[in-house]
N, C-alpha and C positions, 0 to 999 in steps of 0.2 A: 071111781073112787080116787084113782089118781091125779083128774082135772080140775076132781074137788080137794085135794090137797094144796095142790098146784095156784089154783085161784085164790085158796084163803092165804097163804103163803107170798103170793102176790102181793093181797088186798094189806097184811099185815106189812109189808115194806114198806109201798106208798104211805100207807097214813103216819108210819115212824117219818118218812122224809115228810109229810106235809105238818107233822110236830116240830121237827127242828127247824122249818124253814119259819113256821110260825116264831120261834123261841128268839130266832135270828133276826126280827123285823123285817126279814126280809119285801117280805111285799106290802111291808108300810111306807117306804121308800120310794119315789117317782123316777130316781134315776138313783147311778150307781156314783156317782162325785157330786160334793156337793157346788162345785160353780168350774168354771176355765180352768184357774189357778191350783186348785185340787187335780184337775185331768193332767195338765200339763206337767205336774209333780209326779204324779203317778206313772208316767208314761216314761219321761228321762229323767227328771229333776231329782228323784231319791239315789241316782250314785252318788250326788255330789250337793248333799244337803250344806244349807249355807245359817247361820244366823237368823237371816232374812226369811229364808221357809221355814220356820222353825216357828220364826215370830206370825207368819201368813196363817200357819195349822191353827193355831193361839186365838188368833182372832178373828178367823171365818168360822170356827169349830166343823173343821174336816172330818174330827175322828169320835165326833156324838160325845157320849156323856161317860165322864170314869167310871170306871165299877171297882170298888175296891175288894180283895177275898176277903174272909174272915179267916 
């Protein structure tokens, strides 16, 4: 009884994270940056964000689509 608690307890985890991973597009996505100048930003470039990456995020759209709350 206890391995059958155990397992649906399991089974209920996984599918909560294969819900959020869903929700996050996660695995609609082919990679995690969307080009060089995304990676290279990401890696050092955000201590010392300049005008110029500012304007690069703008017009590669690094960071997908707004979402505004309600």
């Amino acid at each position: 009884m206890k391995k059958m608690l155990l397992l649906l307890l399991v089974g209920l985890f996984l599918s909560g994270c294969g819900t959020l991973a869903k929700e996050s597009e996660l695995w609609e996505h082919d990679t995690m940056y969307k080009n060089w100048d995304h990676f290279k930003f990401s890696y050092y470039g955000y201590k010392n964000p300049s005008d110029e990456s500012c304007k690069k995020t703008q017009e590669q759209g690094w960071w997908g689509i707004e979402v505004h709350k309600r």
